[in-house]
Phi, psi and omega in degrees: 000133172279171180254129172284127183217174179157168179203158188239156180252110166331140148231205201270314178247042171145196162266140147230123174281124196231118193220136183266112190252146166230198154311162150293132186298015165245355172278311158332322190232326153305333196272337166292332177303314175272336163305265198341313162297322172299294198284350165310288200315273191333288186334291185312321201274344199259336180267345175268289192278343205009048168265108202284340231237321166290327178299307207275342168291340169256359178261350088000266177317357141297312147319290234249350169287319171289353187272320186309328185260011198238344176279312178314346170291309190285326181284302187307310192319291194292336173283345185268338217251358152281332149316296190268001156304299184305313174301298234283303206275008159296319191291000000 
């Protein structure tokens, strides 16, 4: 589930709501974590190890981690937010 934050404003015929969704700070700090870790790894192997082939390999697995959270992000997103459409046009 992403995290929702938002706030509604009054006018004269009615509210309009207005809301931002992002990550969780622990999604947040797992995907920096690993970025981070990742390009450690890739820093070591192409400059220490000068193994090139590994490097690139961790550098890929950085990659496919942030695409793996950024489709699973997009996938919550659309579920919450046909929710609170759905919640929103009951009323």
């Amino acid at each position: 589930m992403p995290l929702l934050t938002g706030q509604v404003e009054g006018t004269r015929s009615g509210s309009i709501l207005f809301l931002k969704l992002g990550l969780l700070p622990s999604s947040q700090w797992y995907l920096w974590t690993s970025f981070v870790l990742c390009f450690i790894c890739a820093a070591v192997f192409t400059w220490i190890a000068e193994q090139y082939f590994a490097a690139a390999l961790a550098i890929l697995i950085a990659w496919f981690n942030y695409l793996i959270l950024l489709i699973n992000f997009k996938r919550k997103a659309n579920i919450t937010l046909d929710k609170i459409t759905e919640l929103v046009s009951e009323s």
